[in-house]
N, C-alpha and C positions, 0 to 999 in steps of 0.2 A: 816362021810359022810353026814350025816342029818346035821351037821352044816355048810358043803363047800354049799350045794344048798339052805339053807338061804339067805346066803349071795350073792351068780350068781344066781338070781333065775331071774333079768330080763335080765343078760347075756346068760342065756339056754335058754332062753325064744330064747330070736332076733336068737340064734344060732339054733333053731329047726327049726324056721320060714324059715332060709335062707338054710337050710337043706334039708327043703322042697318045697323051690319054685324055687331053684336053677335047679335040674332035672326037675320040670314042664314047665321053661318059657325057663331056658338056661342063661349063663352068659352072650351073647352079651345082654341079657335084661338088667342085672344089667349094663352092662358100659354102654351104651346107653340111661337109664333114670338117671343116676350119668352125664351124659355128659348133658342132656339136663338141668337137673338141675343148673349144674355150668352156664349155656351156659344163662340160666335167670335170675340170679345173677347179671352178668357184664351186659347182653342187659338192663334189667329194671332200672338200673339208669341210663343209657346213654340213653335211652329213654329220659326219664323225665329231661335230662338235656336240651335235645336238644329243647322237646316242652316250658319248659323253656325260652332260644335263640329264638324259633319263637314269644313267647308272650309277650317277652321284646320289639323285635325287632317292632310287629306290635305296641305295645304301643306306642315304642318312634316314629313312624312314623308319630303318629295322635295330637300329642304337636303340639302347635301353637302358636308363640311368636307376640304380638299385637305389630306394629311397630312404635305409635303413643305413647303409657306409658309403653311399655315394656312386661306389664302381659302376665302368661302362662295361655292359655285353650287348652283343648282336643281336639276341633275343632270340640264339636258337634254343638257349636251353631255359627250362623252368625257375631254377632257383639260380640267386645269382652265386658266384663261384670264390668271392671272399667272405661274404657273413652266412649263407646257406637261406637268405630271403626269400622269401614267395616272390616271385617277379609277376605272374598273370594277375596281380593285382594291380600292375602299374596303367594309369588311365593315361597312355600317350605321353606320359610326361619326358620329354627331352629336354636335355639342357641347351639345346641350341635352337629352342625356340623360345627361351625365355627371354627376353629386354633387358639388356645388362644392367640399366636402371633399376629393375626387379631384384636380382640380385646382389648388389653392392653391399657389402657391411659397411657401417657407421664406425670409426674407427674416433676412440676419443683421448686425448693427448694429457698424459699427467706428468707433473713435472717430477724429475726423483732427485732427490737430497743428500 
C-alpha cells in the first residue's frame, strides 16, 4: 500500500482536491470554467489574427508609390525622398491594387544576327 501512494501521490493529490471542491462549488463550476477555458483557447488566436488583418491592412493603406521614379514611402512625408516629387498629388494610387494584367509590358522578340 505504502508503494501504490508513492507512486499516485500527485494523482490522490488532484483527486482529494476535486473531492473536495466538487460538493463546495458544484459541478456546473467545473463544466463552466472547463467551457470558458476552451472557449479562450480558440477566441485568443482569432483575436490576434484578426488585429493582425486590421494592421496589415492599415499599413498597406498608407504606401505611396511616387509617380515620377516609381519609389515606395509611407506617406509620412510630402515629397518623395529619391526625385524630390510632390507626393499630395498622388490620387490613392498604389501598386498593389493594380491587376497585374494592368500592368504587364508587351515584350517583343527580334532575332539578332
Amino acid at each position: 500500500m505504502n508503494y501504490f501512494l508513492k507512486i499516485n501521490k500527485t494523482f490522490l493529490t488532484y483527486l482529494l482536491i476535486i473531492l473536495i471542491v466538487i460538493p463546495i462549488f458544484g459541478i456546473n463550476f467545473f463544466i463552466s470554467f472547463l467551457g470558458n477555458i476552451l472557449l479562450l483557447l480558440f477566441l485568443i488566436p482569432l483575436l490576434l489574427v484578426i488585429l493582425i488583418f486590421i494592421g496589415f491592412n492599415t499599413y498597406k493603406s498608407k504606401i505611396n508609390t511616387c509617380n515620377s521614379c516609381g519609389a515606395i514611402s509611407l506617406g509620412f512625408s510630402e515629397t518623395c525622398m529619391n526625385c524630390g516629387a510632390n507626393l499630395e498629388n498622388i490620387s490613392n494610387y498604389n501598386q498593389f491594387d493594380i491587376k497585374p494584367s494592368e500592368s504587364t509590358i508587351e515584350v517583343k522578340a527580334e532575332e539578332v544576327k
